[in-house]
C-alpha positions as a Python dict, from the first residue, in 0.01 Angstrom:
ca = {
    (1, 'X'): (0, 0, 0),
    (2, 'X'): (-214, -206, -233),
    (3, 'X'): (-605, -203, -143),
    (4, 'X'): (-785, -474, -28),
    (5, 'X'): (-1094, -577, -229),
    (6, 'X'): (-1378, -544, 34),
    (7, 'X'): (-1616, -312, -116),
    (8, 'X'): (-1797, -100, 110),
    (9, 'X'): (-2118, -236, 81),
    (10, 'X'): (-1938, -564, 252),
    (11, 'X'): (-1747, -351, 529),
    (12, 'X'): (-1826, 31, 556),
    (13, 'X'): (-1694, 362, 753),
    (14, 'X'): (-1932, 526, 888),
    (15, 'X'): (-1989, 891, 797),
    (16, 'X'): (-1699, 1088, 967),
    (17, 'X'): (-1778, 1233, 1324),
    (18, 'X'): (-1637, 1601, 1337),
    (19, 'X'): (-1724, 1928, 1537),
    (20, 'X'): (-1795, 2252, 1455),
    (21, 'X'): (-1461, 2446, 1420),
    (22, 'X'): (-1217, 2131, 1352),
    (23, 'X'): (-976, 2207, 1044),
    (24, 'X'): (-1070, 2065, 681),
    (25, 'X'): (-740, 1865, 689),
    (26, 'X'): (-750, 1557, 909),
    (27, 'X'): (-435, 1467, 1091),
    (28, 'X'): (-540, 1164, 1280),
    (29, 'X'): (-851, 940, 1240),
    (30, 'X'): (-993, 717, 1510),
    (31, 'X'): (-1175, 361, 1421),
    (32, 'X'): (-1444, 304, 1675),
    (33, 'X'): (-1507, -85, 1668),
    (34, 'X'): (-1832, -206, 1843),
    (35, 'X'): (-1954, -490, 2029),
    (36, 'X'): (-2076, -803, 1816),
    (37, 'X'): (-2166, -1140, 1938),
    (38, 'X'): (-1942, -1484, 1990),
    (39, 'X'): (-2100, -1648, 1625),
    (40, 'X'): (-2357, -1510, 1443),
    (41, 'X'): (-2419, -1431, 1038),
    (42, 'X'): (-2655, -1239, 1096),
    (43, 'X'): (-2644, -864, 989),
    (44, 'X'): (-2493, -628, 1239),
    (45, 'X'): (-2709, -474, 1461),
    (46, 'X'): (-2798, -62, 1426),
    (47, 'X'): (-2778, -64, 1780),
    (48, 'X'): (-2432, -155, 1811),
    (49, 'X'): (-2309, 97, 1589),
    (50, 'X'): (-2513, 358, 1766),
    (51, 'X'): (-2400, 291, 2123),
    (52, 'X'): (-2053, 346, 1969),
    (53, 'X'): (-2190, 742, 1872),
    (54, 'X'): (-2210, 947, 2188),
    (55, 'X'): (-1786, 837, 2246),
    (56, 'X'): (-1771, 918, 1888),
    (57, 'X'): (-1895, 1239, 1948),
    (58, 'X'): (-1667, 1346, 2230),
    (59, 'X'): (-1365, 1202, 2083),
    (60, 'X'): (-1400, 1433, 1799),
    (61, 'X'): (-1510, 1726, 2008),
    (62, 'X'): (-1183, 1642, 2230),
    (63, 'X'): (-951, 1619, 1907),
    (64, 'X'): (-1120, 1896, 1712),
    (65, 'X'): (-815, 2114, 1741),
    (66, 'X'): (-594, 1890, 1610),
    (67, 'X'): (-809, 1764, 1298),
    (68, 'X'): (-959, 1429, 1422),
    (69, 'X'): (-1189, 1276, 1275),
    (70, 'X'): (-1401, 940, 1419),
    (71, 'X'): (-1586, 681, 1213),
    (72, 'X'): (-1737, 375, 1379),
    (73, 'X'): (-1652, 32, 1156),
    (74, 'X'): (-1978, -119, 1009),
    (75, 'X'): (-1905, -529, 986),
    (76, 'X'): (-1998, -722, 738),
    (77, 'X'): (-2155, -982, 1027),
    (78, 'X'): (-2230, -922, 1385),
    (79, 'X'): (-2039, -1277, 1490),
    (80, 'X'): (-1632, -1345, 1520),
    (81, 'X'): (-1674, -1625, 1219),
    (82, 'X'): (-1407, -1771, 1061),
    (83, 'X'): (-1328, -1613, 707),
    (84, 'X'): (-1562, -1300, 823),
    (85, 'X'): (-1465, -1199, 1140),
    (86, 'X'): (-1435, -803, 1247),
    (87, 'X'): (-1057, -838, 1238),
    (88, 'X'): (-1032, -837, 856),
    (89, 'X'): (-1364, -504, 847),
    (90, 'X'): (-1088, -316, 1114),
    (91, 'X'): (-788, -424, 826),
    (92, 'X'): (-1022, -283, 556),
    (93, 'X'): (-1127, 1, 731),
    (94, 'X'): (-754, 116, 831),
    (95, 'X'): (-684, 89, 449),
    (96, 'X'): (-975, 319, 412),
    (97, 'X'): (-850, 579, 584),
    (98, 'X'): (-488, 578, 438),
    (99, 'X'): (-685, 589, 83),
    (100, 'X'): (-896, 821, 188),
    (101, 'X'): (-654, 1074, 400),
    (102, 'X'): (-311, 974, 336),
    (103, 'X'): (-96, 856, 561),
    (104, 'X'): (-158, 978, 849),
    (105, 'X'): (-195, 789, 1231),
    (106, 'X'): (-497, 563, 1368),
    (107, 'X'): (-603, 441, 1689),
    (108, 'X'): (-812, 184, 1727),
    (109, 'X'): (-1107, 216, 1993),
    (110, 'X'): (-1314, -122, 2043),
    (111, 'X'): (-1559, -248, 2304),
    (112, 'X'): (-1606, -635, 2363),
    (113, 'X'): (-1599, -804, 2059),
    (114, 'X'): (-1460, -480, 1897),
    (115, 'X'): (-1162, -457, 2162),
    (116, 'X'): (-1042, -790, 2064),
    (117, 'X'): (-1074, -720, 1694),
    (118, 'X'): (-864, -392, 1801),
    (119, 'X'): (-594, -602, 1947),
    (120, 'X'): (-572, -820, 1670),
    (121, 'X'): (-559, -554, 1365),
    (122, 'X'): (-332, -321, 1587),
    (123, 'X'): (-15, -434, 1360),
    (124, 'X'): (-127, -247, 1068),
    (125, 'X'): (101, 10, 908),
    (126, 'X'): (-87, 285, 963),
    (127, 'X'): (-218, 228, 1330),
    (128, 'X'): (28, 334, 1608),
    (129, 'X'): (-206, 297, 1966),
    (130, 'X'): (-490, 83, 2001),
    (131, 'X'): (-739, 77, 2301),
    (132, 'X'): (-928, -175, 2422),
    (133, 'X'): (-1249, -202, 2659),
    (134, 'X'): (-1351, -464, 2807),
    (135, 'X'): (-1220, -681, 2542),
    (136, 'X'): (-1367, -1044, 2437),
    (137, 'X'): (-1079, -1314, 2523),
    (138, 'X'): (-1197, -1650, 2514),
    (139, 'X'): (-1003, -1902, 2731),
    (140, 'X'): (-916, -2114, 2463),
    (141, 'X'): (-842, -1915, 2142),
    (142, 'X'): (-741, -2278, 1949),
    (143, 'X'): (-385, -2400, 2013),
    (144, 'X'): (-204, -2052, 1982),
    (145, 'X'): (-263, -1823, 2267),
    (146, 'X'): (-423, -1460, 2140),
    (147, 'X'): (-96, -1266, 1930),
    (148, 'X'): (59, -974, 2106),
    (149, 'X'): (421, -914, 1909),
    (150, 'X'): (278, -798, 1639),
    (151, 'X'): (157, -496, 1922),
    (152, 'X'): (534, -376, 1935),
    (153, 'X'): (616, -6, 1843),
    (154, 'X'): (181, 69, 1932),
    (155, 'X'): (43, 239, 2231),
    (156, 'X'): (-175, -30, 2373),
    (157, 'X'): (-407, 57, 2672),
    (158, 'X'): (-684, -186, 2784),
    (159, 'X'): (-934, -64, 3036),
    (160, 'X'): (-1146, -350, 3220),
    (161, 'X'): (-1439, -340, 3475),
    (162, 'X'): (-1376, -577, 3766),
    (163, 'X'): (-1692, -711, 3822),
    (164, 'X'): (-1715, -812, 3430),
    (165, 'X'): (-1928, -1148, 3393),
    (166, 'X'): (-1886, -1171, 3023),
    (167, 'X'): (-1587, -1081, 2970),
    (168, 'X'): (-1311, -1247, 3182),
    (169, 'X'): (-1098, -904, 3301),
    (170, 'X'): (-775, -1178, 3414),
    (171, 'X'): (-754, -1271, 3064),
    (172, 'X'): (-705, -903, 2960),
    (173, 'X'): (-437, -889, 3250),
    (174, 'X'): (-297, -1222, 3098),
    (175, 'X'): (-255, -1099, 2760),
    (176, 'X'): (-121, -723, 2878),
    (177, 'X'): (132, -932, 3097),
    (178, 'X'): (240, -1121, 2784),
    (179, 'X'): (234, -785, 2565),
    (180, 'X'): (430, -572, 2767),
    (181, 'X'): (736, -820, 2765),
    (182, 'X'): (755, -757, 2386),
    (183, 'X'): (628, -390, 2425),
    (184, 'X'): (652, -153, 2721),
    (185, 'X'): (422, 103, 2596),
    (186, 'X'): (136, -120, 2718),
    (187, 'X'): (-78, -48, 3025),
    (188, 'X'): (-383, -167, 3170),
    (189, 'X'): (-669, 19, 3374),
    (190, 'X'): (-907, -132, 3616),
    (191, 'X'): (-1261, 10, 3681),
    (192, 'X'): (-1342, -95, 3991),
    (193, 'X'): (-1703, -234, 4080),
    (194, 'X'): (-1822, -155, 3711),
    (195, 'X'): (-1980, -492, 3484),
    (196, 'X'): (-1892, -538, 3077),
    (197, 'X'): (-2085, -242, 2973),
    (198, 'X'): (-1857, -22, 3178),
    (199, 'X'): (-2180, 263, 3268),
    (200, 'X'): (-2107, 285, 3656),
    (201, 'X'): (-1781, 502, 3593),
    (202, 'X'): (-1887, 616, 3254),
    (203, 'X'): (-1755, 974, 3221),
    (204, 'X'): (-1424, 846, 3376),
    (205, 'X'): (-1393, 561, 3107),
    (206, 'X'): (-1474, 825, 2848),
    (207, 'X'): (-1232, 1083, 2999),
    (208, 'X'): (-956, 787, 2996),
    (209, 'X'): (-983, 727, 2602),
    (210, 'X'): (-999, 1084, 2511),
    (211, 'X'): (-724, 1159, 2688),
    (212, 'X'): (-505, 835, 2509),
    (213, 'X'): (-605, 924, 2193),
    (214, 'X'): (-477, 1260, 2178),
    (215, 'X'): (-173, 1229, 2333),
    (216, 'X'): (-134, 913, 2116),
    (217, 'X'): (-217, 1062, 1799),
    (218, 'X'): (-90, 1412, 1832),
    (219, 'X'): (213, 1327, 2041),
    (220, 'X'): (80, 1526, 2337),
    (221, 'X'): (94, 1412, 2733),
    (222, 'X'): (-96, 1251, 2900),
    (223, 'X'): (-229, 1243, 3213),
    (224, 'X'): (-49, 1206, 3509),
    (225, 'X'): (-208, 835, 3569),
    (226, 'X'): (-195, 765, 3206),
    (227, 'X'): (181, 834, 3221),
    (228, 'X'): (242, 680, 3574),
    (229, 'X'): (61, 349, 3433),
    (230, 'X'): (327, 352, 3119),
    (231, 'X'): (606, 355, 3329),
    (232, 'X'): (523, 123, 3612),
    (233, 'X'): (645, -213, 3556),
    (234, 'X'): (379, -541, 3595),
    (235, 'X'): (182, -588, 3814),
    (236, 'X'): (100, -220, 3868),
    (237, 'X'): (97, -60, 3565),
    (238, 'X'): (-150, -306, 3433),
    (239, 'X'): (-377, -309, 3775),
    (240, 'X'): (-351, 83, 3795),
    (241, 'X'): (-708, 140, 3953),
    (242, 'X'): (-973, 415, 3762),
    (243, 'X'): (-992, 669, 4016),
    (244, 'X'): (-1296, 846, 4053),
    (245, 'X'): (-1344, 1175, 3917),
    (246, 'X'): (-1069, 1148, 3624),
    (247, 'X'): (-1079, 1352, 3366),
    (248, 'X'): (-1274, 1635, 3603),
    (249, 'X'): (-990, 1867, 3517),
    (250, 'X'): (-1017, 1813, 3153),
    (251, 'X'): (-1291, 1963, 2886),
    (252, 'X'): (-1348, 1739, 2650),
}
């Protein structure tokens, strides 16, 4: 696949999040996309991409068997602007790791801003599940509603707090209503009583995407709810409630 011509001083990887132990060889590579703002030129801001650290850290730690490896996405801008949003900086970055690994499988992980962008660059060759928190959805995205075919053949899970005043959760139902009609790996997870940030049922949200992306990129199982929320058809298996305490039984 030819490279795009981004240099990484425009859009950058940042340094590779392993653990003690994990294998030299990587075998599946996870692009943590963070939060940004609606419009803005201005540089991203360091505390975006550190929020996006501590999940970084346990991802890798929960894949470190398996040879993951975890880089957050640096954007170029901390705004969705036209010619320079975070959807081309994802593109880049997925090139990145196919350059820099091979060809091996990517999930994209993205929060607000960064779950839309994930959404958006999930048809790329070498991503095959993409999960979304909390994702950014405008109600009017221009004539077009957001894209969702290009989804088909990816595990898509979106995850959504109920009580979210910034980011509408029935437009992330909307879109994984339109999605799974082209794609039924697609589910959707609601976190009852939690806001945007998604902090009230934090080690549950956590648990959630470490479990997705390793049976995602290592074609393991999931967990029983995981599964259950694949198979059920709409409107449960995109409502399927967080419980509390998931993930307990899991060490991660």
């Amino acid at each position: 696949m030819a490279q795009r011509a981004l240099p990484q001083s425009v859009a950058r990887l940042g340094r590779a999040v392993r653990t003690a132990g994990a294998p030299v060889e990587v075998s599946g590579v996870v692009l943590l996309l963070p939060d940004g703002e609606t419009d803005s030129r201005r540089r991203p801001s360091p505390l975006s991409y550190a929020a996006q650290l501590p999940l970084a850290r346990t991802l890798a730690r929960a894949g470190c068997g398996e040879g993951l490896a975890v880089h957050v996405v640096r954007y170029r801008s901390r705004g969705w602007n036209p010619g320079a949003d975070p959807v081309a900086d994802a593109r880049w970055a997925a090139d990145e790791v196919q350059r820099r690994y091979g060809d091996i499988p990517v999930c994209l992980v993205g929060h607000g801003m960064g779950g839309r962008a994930a959404l958006r660059a999930g048809g790329h060759a070498a991503v095959t599940s993409v999960l979304a928190m909390a994702p950014w959805l405008p109600e009017a995205a221009g004539p077009e509603p957001e894209p969702v075919k290009h989804l088909a053949g990816r595990r898509v899970l979106i995850v959504h707090g109920t009580n979210d005043a910034r980011t509408n959760p029935e437009l992330s139902y909307r879109l994984a209503e339109r999605a799974k009609k082209n794609n039924r790996d697609t589910c959707r997870f609601e976190v009852h009583s939690d806001g945007q940030a998604l902090r009230q049922h934090r080690a549950e949200v956590v648990a959630l995407a470490a479990d997705f992306v390793r049976g995602s990129l290592f074609a393991g199982s999931y967990a029983r709810p995981v599964e259950d929320a694949f198979a059920a058809p709409p409107p449960l298996g995109l409502r399927m409630p967080l419980a509390a305490g998931f993930g307990r039984s899991l060490r991660y």
